[in-house]
C-alpha positions as CSV (number, residue, x, y, z in Angstrom):
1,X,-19.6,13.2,108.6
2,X,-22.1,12.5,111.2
3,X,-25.1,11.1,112.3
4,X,-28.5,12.6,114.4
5,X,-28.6,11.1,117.7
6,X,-31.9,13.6,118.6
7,X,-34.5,16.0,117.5
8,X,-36.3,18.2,119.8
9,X,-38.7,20.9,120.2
10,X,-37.5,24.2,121.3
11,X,-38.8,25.6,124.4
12,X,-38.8,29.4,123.2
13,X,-40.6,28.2,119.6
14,X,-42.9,25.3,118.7
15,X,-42.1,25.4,114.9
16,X,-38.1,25.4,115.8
17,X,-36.5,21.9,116.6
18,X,-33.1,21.4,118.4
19,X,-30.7,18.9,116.0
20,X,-27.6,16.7,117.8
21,X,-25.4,15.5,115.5
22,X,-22.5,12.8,116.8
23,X,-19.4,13.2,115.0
24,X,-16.1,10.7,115.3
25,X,-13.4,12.3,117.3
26,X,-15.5,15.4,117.4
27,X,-17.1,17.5,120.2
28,X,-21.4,17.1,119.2
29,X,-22.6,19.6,116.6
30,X,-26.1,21.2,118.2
31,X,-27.9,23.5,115.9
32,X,-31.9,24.6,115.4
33,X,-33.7,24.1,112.6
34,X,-37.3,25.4,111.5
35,X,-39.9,22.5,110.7
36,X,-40.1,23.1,106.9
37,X,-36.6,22.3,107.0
38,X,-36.3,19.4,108.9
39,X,-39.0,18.5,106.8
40,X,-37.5,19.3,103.4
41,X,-34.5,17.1,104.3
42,X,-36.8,14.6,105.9
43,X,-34.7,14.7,109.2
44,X,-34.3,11.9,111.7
45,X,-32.7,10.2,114.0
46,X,-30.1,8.2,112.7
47,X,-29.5,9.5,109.5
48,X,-26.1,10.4,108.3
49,X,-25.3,13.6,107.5
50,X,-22.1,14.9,105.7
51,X,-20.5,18.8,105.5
52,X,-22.2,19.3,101.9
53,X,-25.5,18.2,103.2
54,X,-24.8,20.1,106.6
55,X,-24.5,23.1,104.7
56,X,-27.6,22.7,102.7
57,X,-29.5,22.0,105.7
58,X,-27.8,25.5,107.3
59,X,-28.1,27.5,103.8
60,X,-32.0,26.4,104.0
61,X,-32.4,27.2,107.3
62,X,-31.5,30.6,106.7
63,X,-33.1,31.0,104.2
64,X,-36.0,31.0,106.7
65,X,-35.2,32.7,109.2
66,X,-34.2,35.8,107.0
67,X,-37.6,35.0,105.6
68,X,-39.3,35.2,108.7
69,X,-37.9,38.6,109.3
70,X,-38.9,40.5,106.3
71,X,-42.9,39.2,107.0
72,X,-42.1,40.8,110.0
73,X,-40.8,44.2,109.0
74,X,-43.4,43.5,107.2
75,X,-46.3,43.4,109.2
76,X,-46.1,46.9,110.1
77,X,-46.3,48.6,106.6
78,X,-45.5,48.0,102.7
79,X,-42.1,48.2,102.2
80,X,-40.0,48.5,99.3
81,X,-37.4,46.3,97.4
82,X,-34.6,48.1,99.3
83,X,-35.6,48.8,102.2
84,X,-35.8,44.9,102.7
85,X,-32.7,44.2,101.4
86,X,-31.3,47.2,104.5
87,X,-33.2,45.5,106.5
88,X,-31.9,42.1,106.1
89,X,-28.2,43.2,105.7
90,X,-28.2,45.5,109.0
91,X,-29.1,41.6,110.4
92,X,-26.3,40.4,109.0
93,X,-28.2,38.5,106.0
94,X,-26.0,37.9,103.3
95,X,-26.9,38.5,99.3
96,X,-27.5,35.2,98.2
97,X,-30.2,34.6,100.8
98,X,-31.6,38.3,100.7
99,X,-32.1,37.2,96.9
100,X,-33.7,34.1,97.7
101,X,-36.5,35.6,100.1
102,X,-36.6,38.2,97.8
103,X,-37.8,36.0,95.3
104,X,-40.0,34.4,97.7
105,X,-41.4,37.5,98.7
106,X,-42.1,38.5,95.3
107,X,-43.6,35.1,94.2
108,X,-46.3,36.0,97.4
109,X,-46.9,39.4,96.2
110,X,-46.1,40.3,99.6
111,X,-43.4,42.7,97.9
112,X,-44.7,45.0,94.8
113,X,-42.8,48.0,93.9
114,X,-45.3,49.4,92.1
115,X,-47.8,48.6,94.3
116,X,-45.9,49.9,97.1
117,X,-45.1,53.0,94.5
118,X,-48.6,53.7,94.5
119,X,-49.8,53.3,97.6
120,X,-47.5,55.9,99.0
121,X,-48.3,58.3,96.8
122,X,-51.8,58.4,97.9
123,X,-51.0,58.7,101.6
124,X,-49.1,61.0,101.5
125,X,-51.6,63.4,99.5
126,X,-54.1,62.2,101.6
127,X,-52.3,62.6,104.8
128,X,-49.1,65.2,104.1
129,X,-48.8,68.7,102.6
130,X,-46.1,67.1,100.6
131,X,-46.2,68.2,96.5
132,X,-45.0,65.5,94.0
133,X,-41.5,66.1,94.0
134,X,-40.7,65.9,97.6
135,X,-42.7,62.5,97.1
136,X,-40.6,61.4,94.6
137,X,-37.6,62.6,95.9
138,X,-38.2,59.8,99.0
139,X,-39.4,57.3,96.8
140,X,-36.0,57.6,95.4
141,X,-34.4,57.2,98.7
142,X,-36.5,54.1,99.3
143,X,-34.8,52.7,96.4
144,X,-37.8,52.7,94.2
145,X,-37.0,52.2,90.2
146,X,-37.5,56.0,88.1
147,X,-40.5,54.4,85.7
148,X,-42.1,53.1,88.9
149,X,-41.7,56.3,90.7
150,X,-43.5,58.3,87.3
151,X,-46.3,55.9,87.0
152,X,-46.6,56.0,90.7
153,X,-47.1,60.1,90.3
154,X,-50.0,59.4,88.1
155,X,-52.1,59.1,91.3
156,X,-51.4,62.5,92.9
157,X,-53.2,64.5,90.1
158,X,-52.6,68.4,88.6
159,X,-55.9,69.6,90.1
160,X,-55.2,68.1,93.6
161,X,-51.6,69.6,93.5
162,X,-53.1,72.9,92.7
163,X,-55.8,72.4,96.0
164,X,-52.9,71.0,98.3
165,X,-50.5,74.2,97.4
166,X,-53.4,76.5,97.4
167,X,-54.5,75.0,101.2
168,X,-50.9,75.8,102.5
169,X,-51.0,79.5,100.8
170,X,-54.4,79.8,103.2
171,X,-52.1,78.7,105.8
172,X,-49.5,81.0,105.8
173,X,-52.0,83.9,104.6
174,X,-53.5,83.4,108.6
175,X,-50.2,83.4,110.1
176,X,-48.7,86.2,108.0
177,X,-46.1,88.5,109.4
178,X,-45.9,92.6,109.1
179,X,-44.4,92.0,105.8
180,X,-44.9,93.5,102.1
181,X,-46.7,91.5,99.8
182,X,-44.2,91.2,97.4
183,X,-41.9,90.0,100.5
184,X,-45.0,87.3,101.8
185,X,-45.4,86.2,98.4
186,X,-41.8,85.5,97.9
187,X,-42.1,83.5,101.4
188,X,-44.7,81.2,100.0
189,X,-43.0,80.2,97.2
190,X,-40.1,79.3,98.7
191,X,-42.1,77.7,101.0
192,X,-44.2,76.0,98.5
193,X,-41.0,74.9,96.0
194,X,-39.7,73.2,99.3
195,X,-42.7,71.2,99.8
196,X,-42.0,69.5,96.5
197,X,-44.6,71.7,94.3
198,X,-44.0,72.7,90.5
199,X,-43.5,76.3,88.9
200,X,-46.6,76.0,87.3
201,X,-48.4,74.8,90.5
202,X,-47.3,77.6,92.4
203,X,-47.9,80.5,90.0
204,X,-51.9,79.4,89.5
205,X,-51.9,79.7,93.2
206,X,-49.7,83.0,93.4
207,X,-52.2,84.4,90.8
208,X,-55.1,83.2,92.7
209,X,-53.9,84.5,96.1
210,X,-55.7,87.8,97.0
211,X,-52.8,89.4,98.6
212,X,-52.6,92.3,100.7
213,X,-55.1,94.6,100.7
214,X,-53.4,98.4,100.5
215,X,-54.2,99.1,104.2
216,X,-53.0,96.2,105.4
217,X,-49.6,96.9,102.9
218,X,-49.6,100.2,104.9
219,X,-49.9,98.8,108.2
220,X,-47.0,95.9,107.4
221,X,-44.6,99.2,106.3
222,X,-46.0,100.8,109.7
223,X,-44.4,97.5,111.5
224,X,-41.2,97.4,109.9
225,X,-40.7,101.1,109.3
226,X,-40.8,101.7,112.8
227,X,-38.3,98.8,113.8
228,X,-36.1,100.2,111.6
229,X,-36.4,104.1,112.5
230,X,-34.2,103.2,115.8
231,X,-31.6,102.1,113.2
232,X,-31.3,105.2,111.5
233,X,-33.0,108.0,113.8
234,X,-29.6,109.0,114.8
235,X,-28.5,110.1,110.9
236,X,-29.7,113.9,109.3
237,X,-32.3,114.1,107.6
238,X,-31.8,113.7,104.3
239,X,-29.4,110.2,105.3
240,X,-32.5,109.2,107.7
241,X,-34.4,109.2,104.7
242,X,-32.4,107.6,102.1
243,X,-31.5,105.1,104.7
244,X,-35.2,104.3,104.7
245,X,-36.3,103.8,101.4
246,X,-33.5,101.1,101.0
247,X,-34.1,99.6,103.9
248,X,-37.9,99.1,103.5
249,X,-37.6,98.9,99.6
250,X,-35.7,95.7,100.0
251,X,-38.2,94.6,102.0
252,X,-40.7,94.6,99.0
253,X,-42.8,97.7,99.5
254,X,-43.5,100.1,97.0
255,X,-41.4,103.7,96.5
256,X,-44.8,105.4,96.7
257,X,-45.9,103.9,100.1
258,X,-42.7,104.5,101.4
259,X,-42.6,108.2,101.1
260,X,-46.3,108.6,101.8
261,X,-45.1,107.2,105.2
262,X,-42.0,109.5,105.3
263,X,-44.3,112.8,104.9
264,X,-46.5,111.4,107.5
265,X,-43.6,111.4,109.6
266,X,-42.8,114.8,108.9
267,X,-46.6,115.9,109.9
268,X,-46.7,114.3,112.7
269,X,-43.0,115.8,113.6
């Protein structure tokens, strides 16, 4: 039990007010407040105040200020259900009042998992070489409900899957190693299943891809063949060879190719 001997401003924030409460055969109890509250409880000097109000008036007040803090992790982009409630906890915000804002927040529509569902997926087609399932894969990490994330998916459509894969394929067909076809196009859809792209996805672009053309197949063997000669030069001849083949076999060129470059070898020799 108590009673408010003074309300002031706070120096640091306008909206905040210091609260002095005098209690019998206790030290004074100063705490802060946030106008809505002191208003809500119609605050004054004077006015008793016992521990179940005291905690009402506490409870409210942080109710406020966890509030305050999600419109401010806010402010920088949409968020998601969870990350808010992270957010809040890592502050040391416990359930009940993470629930209340939540509520709050929802009631605003400043929180919207769909919305927020939705929105990613369309930057990051617009702005990532991400494919769907990588996308939904962080969704999920973001805490986003399954149906949300699949309507959200509705947005990133099959044709502009089939452009985003087909753009990275261009990609890596410019920075291409001395490698066999079969080898570069295994490379790619690795590459391509990390990024989050379907089976189906990736084979229209496989099929589309125009590969290597046979001189340039011939001039990848050339490459590895002759990093691989200083490996085996040392064995007789008919080990050199066999050596070889498995050796540059494995690395996806074809039996024919290989010894067409074997009896050049023994032309030039």
């Amino acid at each position: 039990m108590g009673t408010i001997v003074d309300i002031t401003v706070t120096k640091e924030n306008a909206e905040r007010f210091w609260i002095v409460i005098h209690r019998d055969n206790e030290s004074a109890l100063k705490l802060t407040v946030d106008q809505d509250v002191l208003l809500k409880f119609r605050l004054k000097k004077g006015m008793i105040i016992d521990d179940a109000l005291l905690r009402d008036i506490v409870y409210a007040d942080g109710i406020k200020k966890a509030y305050q803090q999600a419109l401010y992790f806010l402010a920088h982009r949409m968020r998601s259900e969870q990350e808010i409630v992270e957010h809040l906890r890592k502050k040391g915000v416990v359930d009940p009042v993470i629930e209340e804002v939540l509520e709050k927040l929802r009631a605003e529509r400043y929180v919207d998992d769909e919305a927020f569902a939705a929105a990613y997926v369309r930057t990051q087609k617009n702005t990532s070489t991400k494919g769907p399932r990588l996308i939904q894969a962080e969704l999920e990490r973001l805490g986003v409900p399954a149906s949300v994330i699949e309507q959200s998916l509705v947005e990133y459509s099959f044709n502009e899957q089939v452009i985003a894969a087909r753009s990275l394929y261009e990609k890596a067909k410019k920075q291409r190693r001395a490698e066999s076809a079969r080898a570069f196009l295994e490379r790619v859809k690795q590459q391509l299943m990390r990024k989050g792209f379907s089976h189906e996805v990736i084979a229209i672009v496989l099929a589309d891809g125009s590969g290597h053309t046979e001189e340039e197949e011939r001039e990848a063997l050339h490459v590895q063949a002759e990093k691989i000669r200083r490996r085996y030069a040392h064995h007789p001849r008919p080990l050199y060879e066999q050596k070889m083949r498995q050796a540059l076999y494995r690395k996806g060129f074809s039996l024919a190719l290989i010894d067409e470059w074997l009896c050049r070898q023994d032309d030039d020799g």
